[in-house]
C-alpha positions in Angstrom: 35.0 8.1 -141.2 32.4 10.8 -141.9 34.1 14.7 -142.1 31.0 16.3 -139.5 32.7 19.9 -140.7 30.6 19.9 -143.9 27.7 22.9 -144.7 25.3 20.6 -145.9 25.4 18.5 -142.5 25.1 21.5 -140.4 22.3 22.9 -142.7 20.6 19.6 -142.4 20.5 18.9 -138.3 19.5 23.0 -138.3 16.5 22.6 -140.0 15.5 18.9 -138.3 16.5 20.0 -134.5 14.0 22.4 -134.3 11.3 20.6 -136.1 11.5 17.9 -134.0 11.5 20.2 -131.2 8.8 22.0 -132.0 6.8 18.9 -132.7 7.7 17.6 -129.2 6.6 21.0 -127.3 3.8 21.1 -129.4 3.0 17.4 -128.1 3.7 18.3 -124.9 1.0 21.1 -124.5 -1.2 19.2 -125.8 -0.7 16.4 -123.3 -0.7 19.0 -120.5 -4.0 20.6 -122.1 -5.7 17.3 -121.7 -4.6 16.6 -119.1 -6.2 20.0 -117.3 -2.6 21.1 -116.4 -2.2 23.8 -119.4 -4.8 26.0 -120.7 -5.7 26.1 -124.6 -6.5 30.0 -124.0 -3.4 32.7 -124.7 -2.4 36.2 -125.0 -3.6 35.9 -127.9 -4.6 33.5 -131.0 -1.7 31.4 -132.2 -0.3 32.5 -129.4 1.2 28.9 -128.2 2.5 28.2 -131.7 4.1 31.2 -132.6 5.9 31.3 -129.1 7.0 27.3 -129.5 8.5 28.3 -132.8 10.2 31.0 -131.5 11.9 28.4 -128.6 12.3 25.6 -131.1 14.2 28.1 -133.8 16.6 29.3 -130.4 17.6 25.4 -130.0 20.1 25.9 -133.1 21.7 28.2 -130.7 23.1 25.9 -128.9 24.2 23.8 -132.0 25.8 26.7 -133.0 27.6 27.4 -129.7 28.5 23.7 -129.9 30.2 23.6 -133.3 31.9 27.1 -132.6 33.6 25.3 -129.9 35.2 22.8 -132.0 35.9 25.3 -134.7 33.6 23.4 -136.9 32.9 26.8 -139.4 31.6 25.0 -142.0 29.0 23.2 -139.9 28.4 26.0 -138.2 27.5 28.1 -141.9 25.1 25.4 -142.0 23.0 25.7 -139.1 22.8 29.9 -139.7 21.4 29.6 -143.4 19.1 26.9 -141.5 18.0 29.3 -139.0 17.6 32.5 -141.3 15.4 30.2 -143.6 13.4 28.9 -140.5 13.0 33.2 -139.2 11.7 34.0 -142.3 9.5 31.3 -142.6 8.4 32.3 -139.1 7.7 35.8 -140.3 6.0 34.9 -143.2 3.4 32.7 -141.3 3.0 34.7 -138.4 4.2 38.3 -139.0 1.2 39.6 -140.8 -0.6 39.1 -137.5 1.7 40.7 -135.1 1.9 44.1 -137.4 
C-alpha cells in the first residue's frame, strides 16, 4: 500500500492539477472561440491567459482543503511549495505587464 501523506506526492499532483487544468480551459476557449460563442478580444492582451492561470493555480485550493481534511500535512506541504513555485512563475511571465 502506497503512504499518500508524502511531500513529494503532494508537490507532484500540485504542479500537474493545474497544468492540466489550465490546458483544458485553454482548450475550452478555444473551442468556444471557434465556435463564435467566445470572443478572442479582452481587457486587455494576454488577458485570457493570465486570468486562466490565475483559476488553474486556485484549483490546488481545493487539494489543499482536501488533504487538510484528512490531516494529510505532509501532502498538504507539497501542494503549497507547488503553488508558490507556480505564483512566481505567474509573476515572472506576466507581472512585468501588469506594473
Amino acid at each position: 500500500m502506497l503512504n499518500r501523506n508524502l511531500i513529494w506526492i503532494g508537490l507532484l499532483i500540485g504542479l500537474i492539477l493545474p497544468a492540466l487544468l489550465y490546458v483544458i480551459l485553454l482548450n475550452l476557449f478555444s473551442l468556444l472561440e471557434i465556435k463564435g460563442a467566445a470572443s478572442s478580444t479582452g481587457l486587455s492582451q494576454n488577458f485570457r491567459e493570465r486570468t486562466l492561470a490565475i483559476v488553474a493555480l486556485a484549483s490546488n485550493l481545493w487539494l489543499m482543503n482536501m488533504y487538510r481534511r484528512r490531516r494529510w500535512e505532509l501532502a498538504m506541504r507539497g501542494v503549497v511549495v507547488a503553488t508558490t513555485v507556480l505564483a512566481l512563475v505567474w509573476l515572472y511571465t506576466f507581472g512585468a505587464k501588469l506594473f
